[in-house]
N, C-alpha and C positions, 0 to 999 in steps of 0.2 A: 504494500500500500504506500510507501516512502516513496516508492516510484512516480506513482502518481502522481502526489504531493508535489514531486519535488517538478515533474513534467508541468504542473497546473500554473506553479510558481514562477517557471521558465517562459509560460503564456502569457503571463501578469495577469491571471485567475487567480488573484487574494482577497480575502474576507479582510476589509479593513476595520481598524478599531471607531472611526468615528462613521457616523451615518449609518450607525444599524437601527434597524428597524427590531428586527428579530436575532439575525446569526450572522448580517452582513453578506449574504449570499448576492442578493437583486446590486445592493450596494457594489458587490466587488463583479458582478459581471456589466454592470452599469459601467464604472469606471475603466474596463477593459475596451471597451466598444463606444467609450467618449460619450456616456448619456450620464443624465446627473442618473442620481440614487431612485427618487421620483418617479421620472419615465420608465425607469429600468423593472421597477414595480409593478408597474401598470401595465405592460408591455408581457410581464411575466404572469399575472392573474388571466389576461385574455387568451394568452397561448395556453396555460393550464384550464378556460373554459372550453376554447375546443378538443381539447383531451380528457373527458371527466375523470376524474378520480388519479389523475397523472400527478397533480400536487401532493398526494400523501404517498408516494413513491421518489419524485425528482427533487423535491427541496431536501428532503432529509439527505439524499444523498450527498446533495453536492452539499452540504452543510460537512458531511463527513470527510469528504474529497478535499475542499478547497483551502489551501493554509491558510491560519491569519498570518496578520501581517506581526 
């Protein structure tokens, strides 16, 4: 699993320490792809409504996946 980790980290895939909402997940792939924390939010709740039930699968993961910072 370090590998991951350490591959996520190599992406600039980090859970940072401020702007969390929750775990900093939306927050750190926001600031990967240049969107504030915000849209990155919003952006993640719509893609998780056309996948129902994909939210209680995909956030924990990458909660577990992604380093902080």
């Amino acid at each position: 699993m370090s590998d991951i980790r350490a591959s996520l980290a190599r992406q600039g895939l980090l859970r940072p320490r401020q702007d969390r909402a929750i775990a900093g997940v939306c927050a750190g792939l926001g600031r990967r792809f240049g969107l504030s924390p915000w849209v990155a939010r919003l952006l993640f709740v719509l893609l998780l409504m056309v996948i129902p039930g994909s939210q209680f699968l995909i956030y924990p993961v990458l909660w577990i996946l992604m380093p902080s910072e």
